[in-house]
C-alpha positions in Angstrom: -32.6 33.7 -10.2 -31.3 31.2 -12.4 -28.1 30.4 -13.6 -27.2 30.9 -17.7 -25.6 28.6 -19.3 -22.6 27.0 -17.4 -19.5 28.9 -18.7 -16.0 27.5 -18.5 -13.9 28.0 -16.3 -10.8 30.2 -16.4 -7.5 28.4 -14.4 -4.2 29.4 -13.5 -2.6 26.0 -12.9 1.8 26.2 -12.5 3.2 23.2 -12.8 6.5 22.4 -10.3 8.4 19.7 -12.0 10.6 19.7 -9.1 8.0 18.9 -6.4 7.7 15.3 -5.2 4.4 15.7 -6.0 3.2 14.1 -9.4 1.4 16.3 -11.8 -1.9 15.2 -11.8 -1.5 15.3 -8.8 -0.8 19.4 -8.1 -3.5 19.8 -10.9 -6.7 18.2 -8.7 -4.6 20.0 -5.3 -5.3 23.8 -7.5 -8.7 22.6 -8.4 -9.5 21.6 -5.2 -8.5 25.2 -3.3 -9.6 26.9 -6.1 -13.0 24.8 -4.6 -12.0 25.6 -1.2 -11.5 29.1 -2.0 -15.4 30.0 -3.5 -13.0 30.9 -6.2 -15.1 27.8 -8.5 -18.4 27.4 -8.0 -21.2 24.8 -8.2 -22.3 24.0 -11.6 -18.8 26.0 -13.4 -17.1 23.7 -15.9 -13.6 22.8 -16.0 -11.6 23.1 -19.1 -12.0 20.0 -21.4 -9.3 18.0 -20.9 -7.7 18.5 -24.1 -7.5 22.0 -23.7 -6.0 21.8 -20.2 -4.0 19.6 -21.6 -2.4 21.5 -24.5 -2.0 24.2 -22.2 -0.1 23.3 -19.8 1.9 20.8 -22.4 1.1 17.6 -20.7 -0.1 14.2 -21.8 -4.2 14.1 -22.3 -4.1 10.9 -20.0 -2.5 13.7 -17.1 -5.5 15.6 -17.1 -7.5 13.3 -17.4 -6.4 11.2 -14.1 -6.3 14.7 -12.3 -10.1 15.1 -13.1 -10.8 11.1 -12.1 -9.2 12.0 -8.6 -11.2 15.1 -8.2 -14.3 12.7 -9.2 -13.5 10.1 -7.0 -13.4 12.6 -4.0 -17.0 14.2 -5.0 -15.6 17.6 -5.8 -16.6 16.8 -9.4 -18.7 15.2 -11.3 -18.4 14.0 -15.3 -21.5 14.1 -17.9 -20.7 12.5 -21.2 -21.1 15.0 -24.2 -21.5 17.8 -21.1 -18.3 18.1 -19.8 -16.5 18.0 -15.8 -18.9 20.3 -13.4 -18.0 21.1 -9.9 -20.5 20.0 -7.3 -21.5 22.2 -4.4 -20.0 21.1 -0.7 -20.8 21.1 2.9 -18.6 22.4 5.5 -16.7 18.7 6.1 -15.7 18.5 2.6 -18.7 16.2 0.8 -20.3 17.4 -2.1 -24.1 17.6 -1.6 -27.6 17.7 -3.8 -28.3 21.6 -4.4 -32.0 20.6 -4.2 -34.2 17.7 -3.1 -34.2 15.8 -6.0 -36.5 12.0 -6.6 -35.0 9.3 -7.6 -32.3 6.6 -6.4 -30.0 7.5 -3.5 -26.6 9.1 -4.3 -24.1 7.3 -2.5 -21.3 9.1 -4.0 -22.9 11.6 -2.3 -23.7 9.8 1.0 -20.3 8.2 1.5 -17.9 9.1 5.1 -15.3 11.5 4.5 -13.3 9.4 5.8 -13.8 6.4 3.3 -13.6 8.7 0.4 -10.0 9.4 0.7 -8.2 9.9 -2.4 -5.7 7.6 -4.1 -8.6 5.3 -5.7 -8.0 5.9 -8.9 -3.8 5.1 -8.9 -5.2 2.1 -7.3 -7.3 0.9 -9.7 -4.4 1.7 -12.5 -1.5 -0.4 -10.4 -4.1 -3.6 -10.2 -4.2 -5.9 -13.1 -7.7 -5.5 -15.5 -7.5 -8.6 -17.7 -6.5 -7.2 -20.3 -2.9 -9.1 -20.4 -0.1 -6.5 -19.4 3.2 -7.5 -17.8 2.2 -7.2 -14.4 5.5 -5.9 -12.6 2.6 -4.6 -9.7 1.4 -6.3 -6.8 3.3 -7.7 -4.2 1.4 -11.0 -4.5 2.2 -14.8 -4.6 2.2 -16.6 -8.4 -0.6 -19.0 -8.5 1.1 -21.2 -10.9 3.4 -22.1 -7.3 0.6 -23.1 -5.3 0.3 -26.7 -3.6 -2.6 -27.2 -4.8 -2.5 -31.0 -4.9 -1.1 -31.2 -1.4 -3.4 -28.9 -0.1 -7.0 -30.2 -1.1 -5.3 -34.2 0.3 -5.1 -32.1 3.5 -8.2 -30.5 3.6 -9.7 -33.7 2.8 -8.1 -35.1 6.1 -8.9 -32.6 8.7 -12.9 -32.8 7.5 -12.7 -36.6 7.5 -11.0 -36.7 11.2 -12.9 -33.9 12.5 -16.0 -33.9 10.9 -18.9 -31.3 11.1 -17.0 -29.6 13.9 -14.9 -28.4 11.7 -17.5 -26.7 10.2 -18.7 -24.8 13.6 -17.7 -21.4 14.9 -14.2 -21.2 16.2 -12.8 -19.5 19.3 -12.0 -15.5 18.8 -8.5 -16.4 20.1 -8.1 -19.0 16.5 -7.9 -22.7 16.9 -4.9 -23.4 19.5 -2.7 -26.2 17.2 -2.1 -23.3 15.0 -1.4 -20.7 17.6 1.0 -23.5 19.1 2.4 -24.2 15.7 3.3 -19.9 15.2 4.6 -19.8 18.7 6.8 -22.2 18.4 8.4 -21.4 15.0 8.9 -18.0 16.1 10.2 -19.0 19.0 12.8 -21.0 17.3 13.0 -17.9 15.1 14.3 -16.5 17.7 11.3 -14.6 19.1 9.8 -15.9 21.7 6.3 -16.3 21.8 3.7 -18.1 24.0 0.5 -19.8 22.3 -1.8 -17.6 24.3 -0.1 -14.2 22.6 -1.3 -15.4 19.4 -4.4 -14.1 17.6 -5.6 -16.0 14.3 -7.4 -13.0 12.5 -8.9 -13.0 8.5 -5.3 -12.1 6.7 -3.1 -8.9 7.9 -5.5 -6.1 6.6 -7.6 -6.9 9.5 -4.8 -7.0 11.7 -4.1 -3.3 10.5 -7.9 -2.4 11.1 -7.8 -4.6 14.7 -4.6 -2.3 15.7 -6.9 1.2 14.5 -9.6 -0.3 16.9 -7.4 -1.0 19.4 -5.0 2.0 19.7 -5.9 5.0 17.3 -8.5 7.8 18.9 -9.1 11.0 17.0 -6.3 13.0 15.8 -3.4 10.5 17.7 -0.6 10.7 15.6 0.8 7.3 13.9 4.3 7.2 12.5 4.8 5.5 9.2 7.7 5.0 7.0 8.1 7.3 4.3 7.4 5.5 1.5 5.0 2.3 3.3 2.0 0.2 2.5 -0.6 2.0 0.9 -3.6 0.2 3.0 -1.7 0.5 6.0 -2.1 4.7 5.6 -6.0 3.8 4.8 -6.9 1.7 7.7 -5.3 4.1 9.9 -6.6 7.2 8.6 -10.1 5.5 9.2 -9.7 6.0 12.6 -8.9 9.6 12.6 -4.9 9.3 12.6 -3.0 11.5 11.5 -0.1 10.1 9.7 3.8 11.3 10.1 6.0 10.1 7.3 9.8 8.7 9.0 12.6 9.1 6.0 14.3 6.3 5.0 17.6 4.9 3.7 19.4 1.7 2.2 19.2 0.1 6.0 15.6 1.2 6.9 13.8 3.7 8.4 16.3 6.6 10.4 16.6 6.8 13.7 17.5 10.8 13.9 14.3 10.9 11.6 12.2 9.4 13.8 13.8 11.1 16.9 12.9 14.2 15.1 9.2 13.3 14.7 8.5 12.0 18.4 9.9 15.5 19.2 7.7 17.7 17.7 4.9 16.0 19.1 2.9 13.0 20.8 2.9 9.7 18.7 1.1 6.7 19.6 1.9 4.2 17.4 4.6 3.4 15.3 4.3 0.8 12.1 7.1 -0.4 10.5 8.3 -3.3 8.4 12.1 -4.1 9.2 12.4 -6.7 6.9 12.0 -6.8 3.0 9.6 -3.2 3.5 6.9 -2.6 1.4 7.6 -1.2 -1.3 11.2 -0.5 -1.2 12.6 -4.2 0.0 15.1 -2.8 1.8 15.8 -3.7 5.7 16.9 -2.9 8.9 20.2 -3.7 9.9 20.7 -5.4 13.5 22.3 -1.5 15.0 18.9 0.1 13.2 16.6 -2.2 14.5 17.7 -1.6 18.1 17.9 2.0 17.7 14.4 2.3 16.8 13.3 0.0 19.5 14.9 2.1 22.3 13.2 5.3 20.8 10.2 4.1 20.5 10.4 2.7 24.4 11.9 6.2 25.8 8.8 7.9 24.5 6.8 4.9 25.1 5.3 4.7 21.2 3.8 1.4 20.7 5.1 -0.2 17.6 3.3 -2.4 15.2 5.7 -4.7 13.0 4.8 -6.2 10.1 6.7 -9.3 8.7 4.3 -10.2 5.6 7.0 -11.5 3.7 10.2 -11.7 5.9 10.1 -15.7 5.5 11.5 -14.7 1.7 14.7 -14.6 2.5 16.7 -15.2 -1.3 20.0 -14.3 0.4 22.6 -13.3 3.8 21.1 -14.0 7.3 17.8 -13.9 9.5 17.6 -10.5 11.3 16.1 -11.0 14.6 12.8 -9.5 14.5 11.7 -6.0 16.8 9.7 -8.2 19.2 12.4 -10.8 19.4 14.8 -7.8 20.7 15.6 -7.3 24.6 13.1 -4.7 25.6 10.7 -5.7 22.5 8.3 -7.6 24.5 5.7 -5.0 23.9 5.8 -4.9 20.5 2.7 -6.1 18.3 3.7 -8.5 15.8 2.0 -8.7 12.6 1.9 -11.8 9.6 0.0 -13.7 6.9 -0.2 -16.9 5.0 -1.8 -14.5 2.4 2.3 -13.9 1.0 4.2 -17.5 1.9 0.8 -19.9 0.6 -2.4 -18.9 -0.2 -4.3 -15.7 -0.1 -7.4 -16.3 -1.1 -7.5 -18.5 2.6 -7.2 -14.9 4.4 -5.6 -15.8 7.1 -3.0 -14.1 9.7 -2.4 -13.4 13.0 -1.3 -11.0 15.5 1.1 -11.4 18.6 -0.2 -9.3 21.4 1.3 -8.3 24.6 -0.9 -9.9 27.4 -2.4 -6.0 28.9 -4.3 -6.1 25.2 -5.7 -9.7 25.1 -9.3 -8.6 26.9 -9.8 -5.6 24.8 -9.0 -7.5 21.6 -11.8 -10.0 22.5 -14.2 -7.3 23.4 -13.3 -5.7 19.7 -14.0 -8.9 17.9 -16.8 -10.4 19.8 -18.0 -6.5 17.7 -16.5 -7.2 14.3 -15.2 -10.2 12.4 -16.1 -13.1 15.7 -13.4 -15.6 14.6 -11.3 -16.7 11.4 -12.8 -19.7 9.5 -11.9 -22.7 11.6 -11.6 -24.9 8.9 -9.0 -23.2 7.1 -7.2 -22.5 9.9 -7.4 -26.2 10.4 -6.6 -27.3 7.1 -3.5 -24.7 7.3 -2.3 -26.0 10.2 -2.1 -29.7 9.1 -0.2 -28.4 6.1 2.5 -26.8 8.2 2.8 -29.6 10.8 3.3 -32.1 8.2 6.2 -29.8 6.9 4.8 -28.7 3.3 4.9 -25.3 4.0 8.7 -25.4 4.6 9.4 -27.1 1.1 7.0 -24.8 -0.2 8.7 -21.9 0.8 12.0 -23.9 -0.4 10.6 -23.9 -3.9 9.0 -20.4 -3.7 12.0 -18.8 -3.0 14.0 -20.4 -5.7 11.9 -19.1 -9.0 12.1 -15.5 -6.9 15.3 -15.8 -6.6 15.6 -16.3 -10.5 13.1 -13.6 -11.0 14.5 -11.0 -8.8 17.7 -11.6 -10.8 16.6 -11.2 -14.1 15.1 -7.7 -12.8 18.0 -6.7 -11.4 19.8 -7.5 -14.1 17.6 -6.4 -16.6 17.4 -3.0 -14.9 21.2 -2.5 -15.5 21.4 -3.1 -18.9 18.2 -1.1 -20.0 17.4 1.8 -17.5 19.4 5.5 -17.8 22.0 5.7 -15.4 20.0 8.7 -13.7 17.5 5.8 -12.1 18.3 4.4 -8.6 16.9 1.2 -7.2 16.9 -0.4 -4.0 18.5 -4.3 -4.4 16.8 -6.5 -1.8 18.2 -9.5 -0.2 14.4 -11.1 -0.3 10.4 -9.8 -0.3 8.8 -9.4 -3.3 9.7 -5.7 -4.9 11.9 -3.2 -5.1 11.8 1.2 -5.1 12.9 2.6 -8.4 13.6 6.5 -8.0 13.8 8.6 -11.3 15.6 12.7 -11.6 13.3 14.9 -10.1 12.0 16.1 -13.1 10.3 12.6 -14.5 6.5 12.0 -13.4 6.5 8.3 -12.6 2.5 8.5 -13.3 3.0 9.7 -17.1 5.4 6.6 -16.9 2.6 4.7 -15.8 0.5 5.6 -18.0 2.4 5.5 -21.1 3.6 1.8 -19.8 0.1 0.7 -19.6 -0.7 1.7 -23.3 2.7 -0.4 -24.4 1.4 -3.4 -21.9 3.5 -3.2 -19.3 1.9 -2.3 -15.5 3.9 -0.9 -12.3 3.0 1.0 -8.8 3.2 4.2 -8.5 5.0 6.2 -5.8 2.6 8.7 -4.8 0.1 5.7 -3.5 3.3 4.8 -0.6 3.5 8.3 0.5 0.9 9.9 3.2 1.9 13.5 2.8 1.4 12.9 -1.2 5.2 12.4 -2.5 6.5 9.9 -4.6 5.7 11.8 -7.8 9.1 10.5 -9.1 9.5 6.8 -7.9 7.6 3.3 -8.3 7.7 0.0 -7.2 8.6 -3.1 -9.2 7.3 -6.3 -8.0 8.7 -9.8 -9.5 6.5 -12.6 -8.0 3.9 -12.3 -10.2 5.8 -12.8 -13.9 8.1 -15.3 -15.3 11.8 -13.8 -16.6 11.4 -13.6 -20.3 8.2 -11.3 -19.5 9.9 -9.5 -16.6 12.7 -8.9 -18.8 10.4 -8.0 -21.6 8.6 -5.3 -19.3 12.2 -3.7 -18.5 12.7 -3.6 -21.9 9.8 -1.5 -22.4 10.1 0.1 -19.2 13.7 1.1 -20.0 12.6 2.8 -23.7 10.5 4.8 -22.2 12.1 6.4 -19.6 15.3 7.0 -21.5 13.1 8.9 -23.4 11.6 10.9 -20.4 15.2 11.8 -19.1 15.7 12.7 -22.2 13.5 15.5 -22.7 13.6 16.6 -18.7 17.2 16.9 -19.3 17.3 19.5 -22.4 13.7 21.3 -20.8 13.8 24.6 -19.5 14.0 25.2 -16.1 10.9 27.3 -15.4 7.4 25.3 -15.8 4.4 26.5 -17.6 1.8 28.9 -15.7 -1.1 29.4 -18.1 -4.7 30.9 -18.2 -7.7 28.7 -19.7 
């Protein structure tokens, strides 16, 4: 028999202002069980969003993200003029055709579970769109600081020396000057590396998807801090893991923390960042660092450290890195050029205890071969010749100013109920609000004023963060990264403002 006319659906949605959770957030979770549940069906129509909206007394934009999430997971599909339907699903969690239908394939439809994971659509907010915001988001290098000039003479001289060999297929391992060239500067880092350890692989992300490969079956459990790198918690989910988020505090991630989470069960793989973390800048004191290591050796937990910006150092000392530890001779070491020169290059590398060498070869004689020989080449000459050290020299001056003026900036606008973290180096900083300010109606109010920021909930695998963002100051020059505190500042004055004098209990309402 067929189906009338779709009617709307009715929804009781509460809203917990007090969970970490951000509220478009717990909107798409009630959809989604009310899904789950049989309780919506295929083909029922959510609420417009206005209505929803009104109802719950949120911000249209609110909604509206919490129905782009549900879209961009298949449990929902938009029709202009129509309204938001649900779409039918199969027993993993994909939505599906009801019927056989011609026509061009749906993807959307088609697409792994796995690769469909949700956080897309924060994503696509945090990055920049053209349209000119303040971009106080991505922890990226300012172009307007490349070498460019010194770069293309020495790209000039590596193809005129070496010719259309250059140009051939290099070894998985990475061309060896290079791999000499890390070894040795880590070494005198104080982390000693042979040549042989080193992998040259196509930027860090790989290195993240090489270490999934490598290490991560089905269900093994991976222990992450709590906030970390977004695409870290993507490539490792990828491969099945299921992610445990470690607490953290001004010196790192904590020890009793992670004790705690290597009790209650099996983990096989820790990733960390000790220095300048992503997104909070914060790192590990000497004590911490060693504290972790011996943990993560009693209950032998490998441990995959990631240094993709520990060279910007703006003030105190060097901390010795994990690997560079006594005992920390298994650890995997992870960096990039993609932070200290040039990303668009793509190139990083991995340092690899020797028991791991074969089966990395094996894995990327599968995947990516080898990274582009002549930009490892031209990279190389660069560094040997000593431009990337007065590069970095230079870089880390104009951060310095920059991370400065947000600091400083950040005192003089922002309500005294907002905490940051004040990092010694790296390229952002955490920003924490009162539990009752969504950082993503922040966001999205910022946006419409021109100013752009991270939101917490993309750092956080078990879907926190609601309340906190990260500020990145690489990007910007300090009269606009003022300017975007400025804005920043109005605005959430204005949020603490109202959370302060609202009532305690939260809407729970019928549409």
């Amino acid at each position: 028999m067929k189906r009338g006319r779709p009617q709307t659906a009715r929804l009781r949605i509460r809203i917990d202002r007090e969970s970490k959770a951000p509220i478009y957030q717990q909107i798409a979770e009630r959809i989604r069980n009310l899904i789950e549940d049989n309780e919506l069906k295929e083909g029922d129509r959510l609420p417009p969003v206005r209505t929803l909206a009104e109802g719950l007394g949120l911000n249209r934009n609110t909604v509206s993200l919490a129905y782009r999430e549900m879209e961009s997971i298949g449990l929902v599909q938009s029709s202009v003029g129509r309204g938001t339907f649900v779409r039918i699903r199969r027993p993993d969690g994909l939505a599906v055709s009801a019927v056989k239908r011609e026509g061009p394939m749906d993807w959307a439809r088609a697409v792994s579970r796995r690769s469909a994971g949700r956080g897309e659509v924060l994503e696509r907010l945090a990055m920049g769109d053209g349209v000119g915001r303040i971009e106080l988001t991505g922890a990226v290098a300012d172009r307007d600081l490349f070498p460019v000039d010194e770069f293309r003479e020495v790209l000039e001289e590596v193809v005129r020396e070496m010719g259309a060999s250059v140009l051939d297929y290099g070894s998985r391992e990475g061309y060896l000057p290079l791999r000499k060239w890390l070894a040795e500067r880590l070494t005198r880092q104080g982390t000693a590396v042979g040549a042989n350890d080193v992998f040259i692989l196509n930027g860090a992300q790989p290195g993240l998807d090489l270490v999934g490969k490598l290490l991560i079956d089905e269900g093994d459990a991976v222990a992450v801090e709590s906030p970390t790198y977004y695409n870290a918690i993507g490539a490792f989910r990828l491969y099945g893991a299921e992610l445990a988020g470690v607490p953290m505090d001004g010196e790192g991630l904590l020890p009793s923390a992670l004790e705690e989470t290597f009790a209650r069960r099996p983990v096989k793989l820790l990733y960390c960042m000790p220095t300048f973390q992503n997104p909070t800048g914060v790192s590990m004191s000497r004590a911490r660092r060693e504290a972790v290591l011996d943990l993560a050796r009693r209950r032998s937990v490998a441990i995959l450290e990631d240094t993709f910006d520990a060279d910007l150092r703006y003030r105190g000392k060097e901390e010795i890195s994990l690997r560079g530890l006594p005992g920390g001779e298994d650890v995997l070491l992870l960096g990039t050029f993609s932070k200290i020169l040039f990303p668009g290059l793509r190139l990083g590398w991995l340092v690899a205890p020797a028991p791991l060498h074969e089966a990395i070869g094996r894995i990327r004689r599968s995947t990516d071969l080898a990274a582009g020989l002549l930009a490892q080449a031209a990279i190389h000459r660069f560094c040997e010749k000593g431009l990337l050290d007065s590069h970095l020299e230079r870089v880390r001056a104009v951060n310095r100013r920059r991370l400065r003026v947000l600091v400083e900036s950040m005192a003089e606008r922002f309500p005294p109920d907002v905490k940051w973290t004040e990092p010694d180096g790296g390229m952002s900083l955490w920003v924490t609000l009162p539990p009752r300010v969504d950082a993503v109606e922040v966001l999205l109010e910022a946006r419409r004023l021109g100013v752009n920021f991270t939101p917490g909930p993309l750092f956080h695998a078990d879907g926190g963060g609601g309340n906190a963002f990260r500020l990145s100051f690489t990007l910007e020059k300090e009269e606009r990264i003022a300017e975007g505190v400025r804005v920043l500042g109005g605005l959430l004055e204005e949020k603490c403002r109202k959370r302060r004098s609202a009532r305690d209990d939260a809407p729970s309402v019928f549409l």
